[in-house]
C-alpha positions in Angstrom: -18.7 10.3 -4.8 -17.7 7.6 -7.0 -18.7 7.1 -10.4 -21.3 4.7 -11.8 -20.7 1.3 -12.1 -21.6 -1.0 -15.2 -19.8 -4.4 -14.5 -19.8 -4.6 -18.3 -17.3 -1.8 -18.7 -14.7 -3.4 -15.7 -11.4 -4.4 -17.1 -8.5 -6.5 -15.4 -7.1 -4.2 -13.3 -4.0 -2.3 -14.3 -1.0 -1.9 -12.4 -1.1 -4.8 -10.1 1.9 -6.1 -8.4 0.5 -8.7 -6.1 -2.1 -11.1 -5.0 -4.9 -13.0 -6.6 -6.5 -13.2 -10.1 -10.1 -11.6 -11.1 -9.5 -8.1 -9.6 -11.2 -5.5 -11.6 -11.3 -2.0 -12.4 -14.3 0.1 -13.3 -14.2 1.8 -16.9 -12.7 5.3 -15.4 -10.0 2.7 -14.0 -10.9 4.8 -10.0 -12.4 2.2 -8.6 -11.1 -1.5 -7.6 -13.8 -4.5 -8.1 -12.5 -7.5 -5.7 -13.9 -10.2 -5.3 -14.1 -11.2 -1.3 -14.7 -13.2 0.9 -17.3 -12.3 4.0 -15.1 -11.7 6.2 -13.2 -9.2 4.1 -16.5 -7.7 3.9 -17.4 -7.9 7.5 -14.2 -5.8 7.8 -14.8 -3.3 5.7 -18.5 -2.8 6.5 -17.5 -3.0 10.1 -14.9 -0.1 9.3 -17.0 2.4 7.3 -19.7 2.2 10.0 -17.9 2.6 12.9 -18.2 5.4 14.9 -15.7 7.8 16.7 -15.6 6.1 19.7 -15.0 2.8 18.3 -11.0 1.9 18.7 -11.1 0.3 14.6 -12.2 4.0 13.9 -8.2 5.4 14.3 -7.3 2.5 11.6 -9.4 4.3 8.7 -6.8 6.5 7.6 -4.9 3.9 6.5 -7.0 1.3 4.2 -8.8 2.2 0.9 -11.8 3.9 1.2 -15.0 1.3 0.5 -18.0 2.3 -1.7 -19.9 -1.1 -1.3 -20.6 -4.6 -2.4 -21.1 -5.6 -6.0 -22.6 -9.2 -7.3 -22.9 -10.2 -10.6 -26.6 -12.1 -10.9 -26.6 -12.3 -14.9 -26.9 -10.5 -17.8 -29.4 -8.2 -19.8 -30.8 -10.2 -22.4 -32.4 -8.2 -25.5 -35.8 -8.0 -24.3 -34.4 -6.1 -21.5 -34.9 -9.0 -19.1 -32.0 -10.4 -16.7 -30.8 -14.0 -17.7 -28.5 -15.8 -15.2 -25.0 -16.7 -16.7 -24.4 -20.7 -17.4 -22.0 -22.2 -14.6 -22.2 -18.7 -12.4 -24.3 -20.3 -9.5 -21.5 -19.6 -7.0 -20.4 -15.4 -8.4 -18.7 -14.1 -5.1 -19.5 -11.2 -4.0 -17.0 -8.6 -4.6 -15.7 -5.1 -2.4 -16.1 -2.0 -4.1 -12.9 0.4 -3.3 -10.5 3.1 -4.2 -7.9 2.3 -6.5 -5.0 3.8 -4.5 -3.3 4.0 -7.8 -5.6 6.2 -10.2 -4.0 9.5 -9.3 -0.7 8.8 -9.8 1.1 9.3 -13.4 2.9 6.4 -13.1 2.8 4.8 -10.0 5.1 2.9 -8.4 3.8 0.1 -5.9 5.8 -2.0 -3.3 3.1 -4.6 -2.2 4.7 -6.0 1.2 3.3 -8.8 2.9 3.1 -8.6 7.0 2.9 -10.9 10.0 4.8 -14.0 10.9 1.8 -16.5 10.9 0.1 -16.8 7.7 -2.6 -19.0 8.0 -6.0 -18.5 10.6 -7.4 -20.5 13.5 -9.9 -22.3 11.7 -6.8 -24.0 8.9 -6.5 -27.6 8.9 -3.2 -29.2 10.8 -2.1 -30.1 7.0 -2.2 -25.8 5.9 -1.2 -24.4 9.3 2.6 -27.1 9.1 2.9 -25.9 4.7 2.0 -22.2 5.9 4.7 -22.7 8.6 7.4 -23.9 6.6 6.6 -21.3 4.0 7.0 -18.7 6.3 10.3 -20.5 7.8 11.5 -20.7 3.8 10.9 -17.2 3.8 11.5 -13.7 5.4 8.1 -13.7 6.9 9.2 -15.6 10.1 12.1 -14.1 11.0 11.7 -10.7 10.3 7.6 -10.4 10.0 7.8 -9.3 6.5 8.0 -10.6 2.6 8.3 -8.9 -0.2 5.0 -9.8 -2.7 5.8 -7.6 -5.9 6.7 -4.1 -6.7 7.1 -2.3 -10.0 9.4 0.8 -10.5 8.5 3.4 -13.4 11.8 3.6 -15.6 11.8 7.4 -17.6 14.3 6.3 -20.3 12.5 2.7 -21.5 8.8 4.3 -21.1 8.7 1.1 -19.0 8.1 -0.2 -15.5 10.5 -2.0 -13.9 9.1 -5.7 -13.1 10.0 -7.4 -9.8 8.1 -10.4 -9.0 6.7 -12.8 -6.5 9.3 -15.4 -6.7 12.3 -12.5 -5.4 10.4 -12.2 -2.2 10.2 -15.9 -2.2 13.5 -16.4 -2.4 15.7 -14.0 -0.5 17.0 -14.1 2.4 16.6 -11.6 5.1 20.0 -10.0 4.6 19.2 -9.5 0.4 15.9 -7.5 1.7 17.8 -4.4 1.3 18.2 -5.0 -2.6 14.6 -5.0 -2.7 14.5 -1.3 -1.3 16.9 -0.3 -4.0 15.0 -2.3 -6.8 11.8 0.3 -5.1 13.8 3.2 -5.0 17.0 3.2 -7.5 19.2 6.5 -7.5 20.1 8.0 -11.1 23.4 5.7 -10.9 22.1 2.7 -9.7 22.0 0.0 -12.3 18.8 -2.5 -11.9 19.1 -5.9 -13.4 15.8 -7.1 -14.6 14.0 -10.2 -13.3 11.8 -10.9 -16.1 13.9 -12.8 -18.5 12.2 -13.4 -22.3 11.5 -16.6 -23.7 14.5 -18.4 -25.4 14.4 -20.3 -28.2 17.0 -22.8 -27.2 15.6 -25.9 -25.4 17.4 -25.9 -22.5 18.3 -22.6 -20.7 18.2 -24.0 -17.1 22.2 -24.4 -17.4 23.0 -20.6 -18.0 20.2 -18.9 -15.7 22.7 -19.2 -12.4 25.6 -17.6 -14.4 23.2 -14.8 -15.8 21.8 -14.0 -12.1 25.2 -13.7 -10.8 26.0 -11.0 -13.7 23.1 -8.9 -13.5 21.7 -8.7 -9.9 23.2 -5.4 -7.8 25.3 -6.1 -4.5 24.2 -5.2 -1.5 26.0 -2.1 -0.5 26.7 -2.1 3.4 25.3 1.2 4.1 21.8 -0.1 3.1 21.5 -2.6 6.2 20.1 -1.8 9.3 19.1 -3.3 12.4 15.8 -2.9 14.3 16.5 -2.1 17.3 12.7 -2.6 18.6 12.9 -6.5 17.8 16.3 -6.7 17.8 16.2 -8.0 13.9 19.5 -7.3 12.2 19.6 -7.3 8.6 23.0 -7.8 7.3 24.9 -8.7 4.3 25.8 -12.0 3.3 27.7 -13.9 -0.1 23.9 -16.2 -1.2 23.0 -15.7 -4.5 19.8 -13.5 -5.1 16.8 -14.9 -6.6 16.5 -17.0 -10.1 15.1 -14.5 -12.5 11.5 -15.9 -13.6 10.0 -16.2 -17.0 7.3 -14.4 -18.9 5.4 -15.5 -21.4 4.4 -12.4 -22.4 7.7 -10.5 -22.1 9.0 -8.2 -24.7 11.8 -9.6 -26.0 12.9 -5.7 -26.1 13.5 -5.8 -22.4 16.7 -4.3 -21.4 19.5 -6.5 -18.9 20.2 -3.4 -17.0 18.1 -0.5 -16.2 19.6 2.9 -15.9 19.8 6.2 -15.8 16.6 6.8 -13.5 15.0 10.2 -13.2 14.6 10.7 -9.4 16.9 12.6 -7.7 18.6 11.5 -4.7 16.9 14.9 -2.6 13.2 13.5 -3.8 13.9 9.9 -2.7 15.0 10.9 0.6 12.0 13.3 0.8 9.3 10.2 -0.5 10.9 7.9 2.4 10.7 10.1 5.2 6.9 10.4 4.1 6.7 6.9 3.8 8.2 6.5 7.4 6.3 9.2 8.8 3.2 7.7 7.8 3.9 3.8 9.0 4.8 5.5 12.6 1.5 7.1 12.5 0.2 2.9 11.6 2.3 1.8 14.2 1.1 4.0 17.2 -2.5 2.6 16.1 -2.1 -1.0 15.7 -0.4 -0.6 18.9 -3.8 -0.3 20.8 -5.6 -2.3 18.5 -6.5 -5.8 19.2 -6.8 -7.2 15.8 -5.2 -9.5 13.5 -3.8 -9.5 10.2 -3.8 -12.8 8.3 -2.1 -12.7 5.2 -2.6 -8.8 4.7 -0.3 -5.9 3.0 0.9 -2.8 3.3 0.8 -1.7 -0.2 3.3 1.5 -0.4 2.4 4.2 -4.1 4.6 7.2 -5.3 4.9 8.8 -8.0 7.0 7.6 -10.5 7.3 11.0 -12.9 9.7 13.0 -11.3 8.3 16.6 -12.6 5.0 15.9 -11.0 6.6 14.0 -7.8 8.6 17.3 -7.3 5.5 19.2 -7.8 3.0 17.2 -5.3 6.1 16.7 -2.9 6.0 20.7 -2.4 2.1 20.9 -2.1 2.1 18.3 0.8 4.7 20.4 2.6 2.3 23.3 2.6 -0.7 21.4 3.3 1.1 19.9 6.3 2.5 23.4 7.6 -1.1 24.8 6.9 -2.8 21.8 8.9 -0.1 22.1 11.5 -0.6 25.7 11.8 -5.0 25.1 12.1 -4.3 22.3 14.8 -2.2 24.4 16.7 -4.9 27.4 16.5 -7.4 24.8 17.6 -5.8 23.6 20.3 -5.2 27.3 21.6 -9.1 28.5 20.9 -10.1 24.9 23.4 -7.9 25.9 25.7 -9.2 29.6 26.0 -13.3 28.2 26.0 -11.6 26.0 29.0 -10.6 29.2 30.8 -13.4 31.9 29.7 -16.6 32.4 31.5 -19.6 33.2 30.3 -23.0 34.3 31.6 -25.0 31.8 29.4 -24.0 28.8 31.6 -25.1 27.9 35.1 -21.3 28.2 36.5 -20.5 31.4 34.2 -18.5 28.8 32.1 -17.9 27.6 28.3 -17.9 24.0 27.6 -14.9 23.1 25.6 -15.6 20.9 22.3 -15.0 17.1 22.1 -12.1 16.0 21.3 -12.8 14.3 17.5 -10.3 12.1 16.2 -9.3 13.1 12.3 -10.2 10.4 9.8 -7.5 12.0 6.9 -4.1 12.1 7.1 -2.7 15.3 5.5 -2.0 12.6 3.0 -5.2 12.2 2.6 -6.3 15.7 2.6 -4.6 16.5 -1.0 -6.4 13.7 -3.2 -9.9 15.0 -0.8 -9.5 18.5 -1.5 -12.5 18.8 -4.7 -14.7 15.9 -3.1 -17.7 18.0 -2.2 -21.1 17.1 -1.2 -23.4 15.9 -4.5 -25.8 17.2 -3.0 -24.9 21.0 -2.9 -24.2 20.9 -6.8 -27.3 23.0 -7.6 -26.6 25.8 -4.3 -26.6 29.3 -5.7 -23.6 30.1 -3.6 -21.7 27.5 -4.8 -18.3 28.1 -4.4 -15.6 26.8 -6.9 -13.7 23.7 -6.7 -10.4 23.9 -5.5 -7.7 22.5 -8.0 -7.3 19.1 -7.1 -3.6 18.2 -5.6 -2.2 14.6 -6.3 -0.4 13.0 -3.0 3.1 11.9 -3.5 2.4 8.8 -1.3 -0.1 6.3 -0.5 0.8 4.1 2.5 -2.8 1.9 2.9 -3.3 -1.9 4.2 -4.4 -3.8 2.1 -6.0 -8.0 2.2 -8.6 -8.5 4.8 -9.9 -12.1 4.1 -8.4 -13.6 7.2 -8.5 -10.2 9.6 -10.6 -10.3 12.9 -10.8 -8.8 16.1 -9.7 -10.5 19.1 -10.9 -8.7 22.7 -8.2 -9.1 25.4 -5.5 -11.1 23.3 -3.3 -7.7 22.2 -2.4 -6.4 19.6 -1.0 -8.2 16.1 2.9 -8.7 17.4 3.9 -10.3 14.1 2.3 -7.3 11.9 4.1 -4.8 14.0 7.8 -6.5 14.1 7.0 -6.7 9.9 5.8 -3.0 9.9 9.4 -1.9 12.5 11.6 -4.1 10.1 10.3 -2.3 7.0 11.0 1.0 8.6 14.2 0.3 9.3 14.7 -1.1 5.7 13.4 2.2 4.8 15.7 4.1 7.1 18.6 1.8 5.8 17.9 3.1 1.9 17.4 6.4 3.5 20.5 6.8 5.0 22.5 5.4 1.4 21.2 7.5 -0.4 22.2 10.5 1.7 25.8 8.7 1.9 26.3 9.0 -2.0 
């Protein structure tokens, strides 16, 4: 159960990579306060309330669990009396969810943006020709997929490694591949940074090409890979990656180079396979789905502290041997009811059980393991909690304003060429790192 809210305690939230301003984070920093459209909350309403037999059901696994609506009407004036805030006639109403990166230590995000059409039926003719050329400027046309954002915890600097919007922007789809180093660097890898600090000199524009040449990493061949579902290859080629942006805000502290990262090479390969594992799992249920995906993510977390990636990495082994091991004693136990008789049934026979689809992932099942019932907090025979086990991952979609169903059109093709190019990106990284 989540915690109470008091929009007075929200705060920007922290860590986020991607997308639009005025997200918010309740004062324990669990929960996510985003401000939505209807139809994002049609979606998610839709979603929570849906039951087994409804085809959206097998999608819940993969998007952030939803706790309700919030809408800010005013503000408690000293007699205790609710005054309505000057200029606030139009507050939207705002989704209350998980924040799929409270668990973590220090959690690393890749927000990826899926689909090759990113604007909606209803757009003008003027948005749906810009939305096309952006997506033709892009990699979201050609290989249903652009990078939106990503940050990468860096041990030595106590610092995350920045990569923003305007990389995505600007690659190409051969350079993707540097994006899934810049996500998951080995110990030797050095990673230029994007975010260059405010100069004092007037004019900089001159020496910005000359310092992106220097500082961005090659593309090493072994990283490329070709999806062989869409027939997408992803290969390397001489352009010159994206023009570092500038921040305001940066520290002027900020290193040129990161290096020296703390991961191994054996947990990387490990957090990838988990990673593909689970966008197979996605990919088998969008499959069936008729739906579509507007502008939304697939926001990828893991943990960025090696110790406790090590640590949750083993847990989520034996949790999946352990769930393995129950589904395959299940199965079994069915199978006998199928074949027993019994004299409490008109035919001597035993009904088997419906088959139930699982709403957790074994993901899932680690950051669920201490959520008990409220309700059963005053039982006598209470039994203890268990110690609660972080997941290494989070694999969760993300970004519903523009997501609908669509009876007897399909499923979303663009979404899953995106979601088979990233695996393949991932399999690509996958299969460097095991090279070195």
């Amino acid at each position: 159960m989540p915690p109470a809210l008091s929009l007075t305690d929200s705060t920007p939230l922290a860590n986020q990579v991607a997308g639009h301003g005025g997200v918010m984070s309740d004062a324990s920093g669990s929960l996510v306060i985003k401000p939505a459209l209807p139809r994002e909350i049609a979606f998610y309403q839709t979603l929570n309330s849906s039951s087994r037999e409804d085809p959206i059901r097998k999608l819940k696994p993969f998007v952030s669990k939803f706790y309700g609506t919030l809408r800010l009407e005013g503000q408690l004036s000293s007699k205790g009396d609710v005054e309505r805030l000057e200029g606030k006639d139009e507050v939207p109403e705002s989704v209350v969810i998980e924040n799929l990166s409270y668990s973590f230590t220090h959690p690393n995000i890749l927000d990826v943006k899926l689909g090759t059409v990113l604007y909606g039926p209803d757009a003008s003719e003027e948005k749906k020709t810009r939305m096309d050329k952006q997506a033709r400027e892009t990699t979201t046309h050609e290989t249903g997929l652009r990078f939106t954002g990503c940050q990468t915890w860096h041990t030595p600097t106590s610092s995350y490694i920045q990569t923003p919007k305007s990389f995505g922007k600007t690659i190409s789809a051969s350079q993707l591949p540097s994006g899934m180093m810049r996500f998951f660097p080995l110990p030797s890898d050095n990673i230029s940074s994007l975010v260059i600090p405010p100069s004092p000199a007037s004019n900089v524009s001159g020496s910005i090409a000359t310092e992106v040449e220097e500082h961005l990493p090659s593309i090493p061949e072994k990283s490329i890979s070709t999806d062989t579902s869409t027939g997408t290859a992803i290969t390397k080629d001489n352009v010159i990656p994206p023009t570092p942006i500038t921040a305001s805000n940066a520290s002027s502290l900020l290193p040129a180079e990161y290096k020296d990262h703390s991961i191994s090479s054996k947990l990387l390969v490990k957090v990838i396979e988990n990673i593909i594992e689970e966008i197979d799992k996605l990919i088998l249920v969008l499959n069936e789905l008729e739906i579509r995906f507007v502008g939304g993510s697939l926001l990828i977390v893991y943990e960025g502290d090696s110790e406790n990636l090590d640590k949750s990495l083993e847990e989520y082994e034996k949790r999946k041997s352990i769930n393995a091991l129950k589904s395959t004693l299940n199965e079994n136990d069915k199978q006998d009811k199928r074949k027993g008789r019994s004299a409490f049934s008109e035919d001597g026979s035993v009904e088997s059980d419906d088959e139930e689809y699982d709403d957790d992932s074994d993901l899932d099942d680690l950051d669920d393991e201490d959520d008990d019932d409220d309700d059963l907090i005053n039982d006598e025979d209470e039994k203890p909690k268990k110690k609660k086990i972080n997941s290494p991952v989070k694999i969760k979609l993300i970004d519903f304003a523009h997501t609908w169903l669509c009876q007897g059109e399909g499923p979303d093709l663009g979404v899953l060429k995106g979601l088979n190019n990233l695996k393949g990106l991932l399999q690509g990284r996958k299969d460097e790192i095991i090279g070195k």
